[in-house]
C-alpha positions, 0 to 999 in steps of 0.5 A: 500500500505505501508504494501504491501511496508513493506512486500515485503522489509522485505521478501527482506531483510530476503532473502538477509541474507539467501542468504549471503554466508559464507567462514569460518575455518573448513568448511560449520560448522565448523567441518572439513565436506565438502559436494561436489561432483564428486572429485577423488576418487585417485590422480595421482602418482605425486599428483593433478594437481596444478592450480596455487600458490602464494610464497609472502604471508609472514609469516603465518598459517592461511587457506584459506576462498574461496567464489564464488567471491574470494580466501582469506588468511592472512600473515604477513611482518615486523611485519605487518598482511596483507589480501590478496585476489585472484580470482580463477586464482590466480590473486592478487586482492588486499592486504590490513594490518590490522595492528600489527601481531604476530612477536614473538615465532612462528611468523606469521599471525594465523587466517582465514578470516570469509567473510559473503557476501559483508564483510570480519573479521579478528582478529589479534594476538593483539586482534584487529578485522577488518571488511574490503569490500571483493570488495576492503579490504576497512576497514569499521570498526574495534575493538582493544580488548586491547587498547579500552578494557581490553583483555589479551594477551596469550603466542603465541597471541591470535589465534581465527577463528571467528564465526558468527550468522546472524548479530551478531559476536562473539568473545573471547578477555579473558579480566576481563570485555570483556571476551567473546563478540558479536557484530554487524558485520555490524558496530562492535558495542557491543550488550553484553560482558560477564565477563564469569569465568574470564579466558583467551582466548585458542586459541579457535575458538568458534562454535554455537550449537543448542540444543533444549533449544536454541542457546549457543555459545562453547568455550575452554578457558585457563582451562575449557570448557565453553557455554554461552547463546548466544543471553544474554551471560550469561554463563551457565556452564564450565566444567575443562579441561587443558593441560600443556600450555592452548593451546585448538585450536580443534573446539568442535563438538556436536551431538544429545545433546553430546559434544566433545572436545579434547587437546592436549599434552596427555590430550586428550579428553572429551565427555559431555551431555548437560541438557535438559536445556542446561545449565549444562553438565554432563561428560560421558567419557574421553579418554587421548589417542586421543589429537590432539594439533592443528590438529582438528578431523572428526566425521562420522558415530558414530566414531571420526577419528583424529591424536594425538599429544605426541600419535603419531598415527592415532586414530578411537574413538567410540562416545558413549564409547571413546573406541579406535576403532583402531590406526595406527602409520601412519599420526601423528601429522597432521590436517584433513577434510572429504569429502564424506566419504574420509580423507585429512590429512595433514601431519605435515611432509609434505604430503597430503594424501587421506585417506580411512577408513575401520572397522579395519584401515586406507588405504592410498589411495594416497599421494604427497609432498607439493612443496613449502613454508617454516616452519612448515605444520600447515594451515587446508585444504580447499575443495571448488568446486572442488578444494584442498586448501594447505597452507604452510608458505609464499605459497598458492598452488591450486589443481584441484581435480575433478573427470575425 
């Protein structure tokens, strides 16, 4: 009877961490892909109907994380990082600080919540991470990197959309010691740091790959390209790669053993292979003309579509050569994401546009004005039932884009 027991709590448990859903930056993977169903293939001319808004978010530029339950985003107010979530009326549900935030150069709130199930994660410019209960913001844990440990700062703070792995989060505080760091997510206990090669953080957001020699966890420091081991972090390798400020904020993508990862002003980007072993990567091309500054990039079909950043243009890139497909002076400098086979650009003048491509250049399939907010256009789109997420400074915005 007791193996019985043990059996069916231990389905039961492995169950309930299938079943956990996850609301993060960039989408389902981290790659700017969202996978949904019956949306418009064209917007009205005054663009999507709008479903409801909220102006007092404070100062901020991080997207929203959207679950079943709830609407999450993050802004700040006299200096003071705040969580907010909403349900999917627009009600208030409840606002909760998670302290210091980033009033300096480019003040305001910089990450998206990472909620897994029942919990919500957060890093503040200042390096602190908070896990707070999506049900009321209650805290149930948090870690200051630069009180508690040894985390350096950066220019604009640091500026990192966290990533998870089952029960383990990691993180990047770029310390001397606690370099790169994994924790228990459920009590914020450290499970390893790694002391890496030493550089700081680049306002990354890290991604976890899978090759076939195992799981190694990607990142962009302040110099150089970097994949540790993710279950011991011990680091693997790094491959140079800089740009005048350090400033790598683009997720890398990785298919079938290559990896890309772009920067930007004029940098651009680089196309790695990954060793058998994973645990070096040999460079196969580079492309300067494609370097998104913040603006991420979308890869379909064997081609990388993305705006760049001092190259104001529109860029379709060949995965396999970096050689430029085309390029339209059209969208730049924006961010974007990809639903069944459709772009939303996100202009940094700010517009929303749908974008379809074709094999020799981009068709503007419809457009709108954001209305409201203030500040630069900078938040990441969010797609998620049915729905087109637009954050712009202190206002969040809720489109209803399905299909009829």
């Amino acid at each position: 009877m007791k193996k019985v027991f043990l059996f069916f709590a231990a389905t039961a448990f492995s169950i309930g961490l299938l079943s956990q859903e996850v609301a993060q930056w960039r989408g389902p993977a981290r790659d700017g892909i969202y996978r949904e169903s019956g949306l418009m293939q064209k917007w009205p001319q005054a663009g999507p109907e709008m479903i409801w808004h909220f102006d007092d978010l404070g100062q901020g530029y991080s997207s929203a994380a959207v679950s079943s339950a709830a609407v999450f985003t993050t802004g700040m107010t006299g200096g003071v990082g705040y969580v907010f979530a909403f349900d999917h009326r627009g009600k208030l549900l409840w606002k909760k600080d998670y302290g210091k935030e980033w009033d300096e150069s480019h003040s305001g709130a910089r990450s998206t919540p990472l909620v897994v199930g029942d919990k919500l994660y957060i890093m503040s410019a200042y390096g602190k991470i908070t896990c707070m209960n999506t049900a009321n913001g209650q805290t149930v844990w948090s870690v200051d990197f630069m009180n508690q440990h040894d985390a350096r700062n950066l220019t604009w703070g640091i500026t990192e959309n966290l990533v998870h792995d089952g029960n383990i989060l990691y993180c990047t505080p770029g310390g001397r010691d606690a370099n790169v760091v994994a924790l228990d997510r459920n009590t914020g206990r450290i499970i390893w740091k790694s002391k890496g090669s030493g550089e700081r953080s680049g306002y990354c957001s890290p991604v976890i790959i899978n090759p076939p020699s195992g799981k190694i966890l990607v990142t962009m420091m302040e110099r150089s390209v970097h994949g540790f081991d993710a279950e011991t972090g011990e680091l693997l390798w790094k491959h140079g790669h800089i740009n005048s400020y350090s400033v790598h904020p683009n997720v890398p993508v990785y298919i079938d053993g290559y990896l890309y990862c772009t920067i930007g002003y004029g940098v651009g980007g680089v196309m790695l292979q990954l060793s058998p072993d994973g645990k070096k990567v040999t460079e196969v091309w580079k492309n300067a003309k494609h370097d998104p500054k913040i603006g991420g990039f979308v890869v379909l079909g064997g081609r990388i579509y993305g705006a760049g950043d001092f190259n104001r243009s529109f860029f379709c890139l060949d995965w396999k050569t970096g050689r430029i497909i085309y390029q339209v002076n059209e969208l730049a400098p924006s961010n974007i994401i990809a639903n069944n086979g459709l772009f939303y650009v996100y202009a940094e003048r700010g517009t929303v546009n749908l974008v379809e491509p074709t094999g020799t250049g981009i068709n503007i399939v419809s457009s709108f004005r954001v209305p409201r907010g203030s500040g630069p256009h900078w938040a990441h789109l969010v797609i998620k039932d049915k729905r087109l997420y637009v954050r712009h400074g202190n206002s969040l915005m809720v489109y209803n884009i399905a299909a009829g």
